[in-house]
N, C-alpha and C positions, 0 to 999 in steps of 0.2 A: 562373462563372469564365471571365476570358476570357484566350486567350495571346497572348502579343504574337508579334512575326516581326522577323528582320531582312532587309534588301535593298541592294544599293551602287544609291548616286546617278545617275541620270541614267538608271536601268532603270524599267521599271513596278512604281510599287507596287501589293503585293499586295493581292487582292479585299478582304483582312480592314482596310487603310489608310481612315477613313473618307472619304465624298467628302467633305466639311467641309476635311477637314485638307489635301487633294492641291493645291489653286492655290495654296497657301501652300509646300508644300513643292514644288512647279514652282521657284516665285518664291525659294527658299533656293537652289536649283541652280542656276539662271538668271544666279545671281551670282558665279555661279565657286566655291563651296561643295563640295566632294566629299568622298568619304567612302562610309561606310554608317549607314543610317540603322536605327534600333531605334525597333521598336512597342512601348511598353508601355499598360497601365491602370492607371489608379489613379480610386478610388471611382465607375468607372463611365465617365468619360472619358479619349477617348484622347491619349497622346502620345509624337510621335514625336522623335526624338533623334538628332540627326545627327556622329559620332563628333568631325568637326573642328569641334564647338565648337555647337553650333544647335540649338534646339527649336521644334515647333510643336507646340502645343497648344491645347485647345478648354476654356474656363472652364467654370464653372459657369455661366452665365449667356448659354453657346452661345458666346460670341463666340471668334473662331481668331486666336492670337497667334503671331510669329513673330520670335525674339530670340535674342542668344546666351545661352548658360547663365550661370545666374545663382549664384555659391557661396555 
């Protein structure tokens, strides 16, 4: 089992943030994006969620997406 964490934008994410996911979530902040972001997992990959509206996530297939939320 793994737990997520939260952290506000523009601070270091925390060790458990994978390195995969952090140039993407730089590049979310980078654009004037703030907020706090939330770590979670689901089926083994990570994704973090960023309260005003953004996700970066890592597929099943490795590859790091970065989009607003999708309802």
């Amino acid at each position: 089992m793994q737990l997520g964490t939260r952290w506000a934008a523009g601070s270091e994410p925390p060790a458990s943030v994978p390195a995969a996911l952090r140039p993407s979530i730089a590049q979310v902040e980078a654009a004037g994006h703030g907020g706090h972001w939330t770590l979670t997992w689901l089926e083994g990959r990570a994704i973090a969620e960023l309260d005003s509206g953004w996700e970066v996530l890592q597929t099943a297939r490795g590859e790091v997406v970065a989009r607003p939320f999708q309802d």
